[in-house]
MARZA-96474 format. One record per residue (C-alpha): residue in one letter; z, y, x. Coordinates in Angstrom, 3 decimals, decimal comma, padded with zeros to 6 digits. Example, Ala and Ser with C-alpha at 12.3 -4.5 7.8 and 13.67 -1.06 7.14 Angstrom:
# residues 2
<r code="A" c3="007,800" c2="-004,500" c1="012,300"/>
<r code="S" c3="007,140" c2="-001,060" c1="013,670"/>
END
This chain:
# residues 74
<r code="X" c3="000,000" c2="000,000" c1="000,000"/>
<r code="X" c3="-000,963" c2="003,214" c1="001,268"/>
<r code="X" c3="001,975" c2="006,035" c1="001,358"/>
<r code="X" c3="000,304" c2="009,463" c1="000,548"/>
<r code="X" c3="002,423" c2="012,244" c1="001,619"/>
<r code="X" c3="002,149" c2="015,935" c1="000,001"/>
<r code="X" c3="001,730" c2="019,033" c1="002,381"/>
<r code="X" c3="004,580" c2="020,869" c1="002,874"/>
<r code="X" c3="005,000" c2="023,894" c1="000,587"/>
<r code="X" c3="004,508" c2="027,031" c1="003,003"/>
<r code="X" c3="007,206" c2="029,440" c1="003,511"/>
<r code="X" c3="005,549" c2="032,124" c1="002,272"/>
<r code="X" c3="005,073" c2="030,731" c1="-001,331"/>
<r code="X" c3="008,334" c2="030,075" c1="-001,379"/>
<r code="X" c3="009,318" c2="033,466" c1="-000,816"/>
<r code="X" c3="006,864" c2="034,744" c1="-003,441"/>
<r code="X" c3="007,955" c2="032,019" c1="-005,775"/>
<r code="X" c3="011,661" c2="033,755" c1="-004,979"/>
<r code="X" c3="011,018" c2="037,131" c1="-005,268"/>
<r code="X" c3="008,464" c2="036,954" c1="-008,901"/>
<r code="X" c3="011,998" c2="034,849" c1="-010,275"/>
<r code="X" c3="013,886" c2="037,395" c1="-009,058"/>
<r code="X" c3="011,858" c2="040,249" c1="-010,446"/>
<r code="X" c3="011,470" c2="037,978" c1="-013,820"/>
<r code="X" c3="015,414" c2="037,373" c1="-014,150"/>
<r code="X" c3="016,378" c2="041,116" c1="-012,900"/>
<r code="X" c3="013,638" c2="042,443" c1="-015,853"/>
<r code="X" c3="015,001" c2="040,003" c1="-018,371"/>
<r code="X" c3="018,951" c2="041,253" c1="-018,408"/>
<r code="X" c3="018,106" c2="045,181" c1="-017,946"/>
<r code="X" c3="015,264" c2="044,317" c1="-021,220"/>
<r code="X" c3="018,091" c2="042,163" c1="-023,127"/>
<r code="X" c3="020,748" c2="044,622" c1="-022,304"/>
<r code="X" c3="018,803" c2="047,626" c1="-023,360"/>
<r code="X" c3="018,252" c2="045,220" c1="-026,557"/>
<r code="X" c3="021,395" c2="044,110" c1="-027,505"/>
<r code="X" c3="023,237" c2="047,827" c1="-027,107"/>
<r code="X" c3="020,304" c2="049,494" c1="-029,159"/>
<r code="X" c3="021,307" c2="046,172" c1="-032,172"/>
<r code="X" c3="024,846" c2="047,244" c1="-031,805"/>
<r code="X" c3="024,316" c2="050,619" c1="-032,824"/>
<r code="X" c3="021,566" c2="049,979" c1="-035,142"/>
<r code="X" c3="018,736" c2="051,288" c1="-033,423"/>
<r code="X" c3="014,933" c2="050,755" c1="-033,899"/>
<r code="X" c3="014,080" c2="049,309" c1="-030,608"/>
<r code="X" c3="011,604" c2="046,897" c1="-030,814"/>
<r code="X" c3="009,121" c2="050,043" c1="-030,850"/>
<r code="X" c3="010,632" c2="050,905" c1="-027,843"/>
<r code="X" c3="008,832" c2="047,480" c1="-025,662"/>
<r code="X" c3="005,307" c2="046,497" c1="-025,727"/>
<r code="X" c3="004,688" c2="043,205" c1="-027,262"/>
<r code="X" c3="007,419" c2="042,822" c1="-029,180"/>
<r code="X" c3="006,479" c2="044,341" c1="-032,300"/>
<r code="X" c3="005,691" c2="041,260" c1="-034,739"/>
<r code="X" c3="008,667" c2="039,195" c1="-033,078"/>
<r code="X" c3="011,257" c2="038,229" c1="-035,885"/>
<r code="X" c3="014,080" c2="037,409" c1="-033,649"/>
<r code="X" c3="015,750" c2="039,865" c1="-030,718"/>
<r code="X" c3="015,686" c2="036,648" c1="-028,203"/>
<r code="X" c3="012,071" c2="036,190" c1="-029,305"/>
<r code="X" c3="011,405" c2="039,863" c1="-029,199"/>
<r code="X" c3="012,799" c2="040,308" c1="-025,773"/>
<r code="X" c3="010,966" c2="037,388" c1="-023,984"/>
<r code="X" c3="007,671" c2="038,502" c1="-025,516"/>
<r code="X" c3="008,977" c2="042,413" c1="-023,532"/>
<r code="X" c3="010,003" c2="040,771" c1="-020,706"/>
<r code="X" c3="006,663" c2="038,753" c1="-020,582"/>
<r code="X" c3="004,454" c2="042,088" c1="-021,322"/>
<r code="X" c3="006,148" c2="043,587" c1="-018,942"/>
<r code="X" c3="005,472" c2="041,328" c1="-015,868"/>
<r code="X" c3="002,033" c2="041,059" c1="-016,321"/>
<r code="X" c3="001,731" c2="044,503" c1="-015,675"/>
<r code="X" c3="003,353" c2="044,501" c1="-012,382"/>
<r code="X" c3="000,437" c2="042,100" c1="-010,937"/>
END
């Protein structure tokens, strides 16, 4: 039986891989928090993030943000 053995991931994709998670998780709790204070005091702010207008839950609402708003940082 032959063994077939995967390349090594290179360091730099791991870094990248690190840093867009990083970025993703950082953007997620500033959206969520920004989300969950403006539900406290009864705000409007689903206007306030793009892509999260036809959402009918806040969690669904915010990932669709958070997900809007990554794509445009590539």
């Amino acid at each position: 039986m032959t063994d077939i053995t995967h390349p090594p991931i290179q360091p730099t994709l791991k870094s990248d891989a690190k840093s867009f998670y990083g970025i993703f998780v950082l953007s997620f709790i500033v959206i969520l928090a920004v989300a969950v204070v403006a539900q406290l005091l009864t705000w409007q702010w689903r206007p306030w993030f793009p892509g999260a207008e036809s959402e009918k839950s806040m969690i669904g609402g915010v990932k669709s943000a958070v997900y809007t708003f990554m794509s445009h940082l590539s």
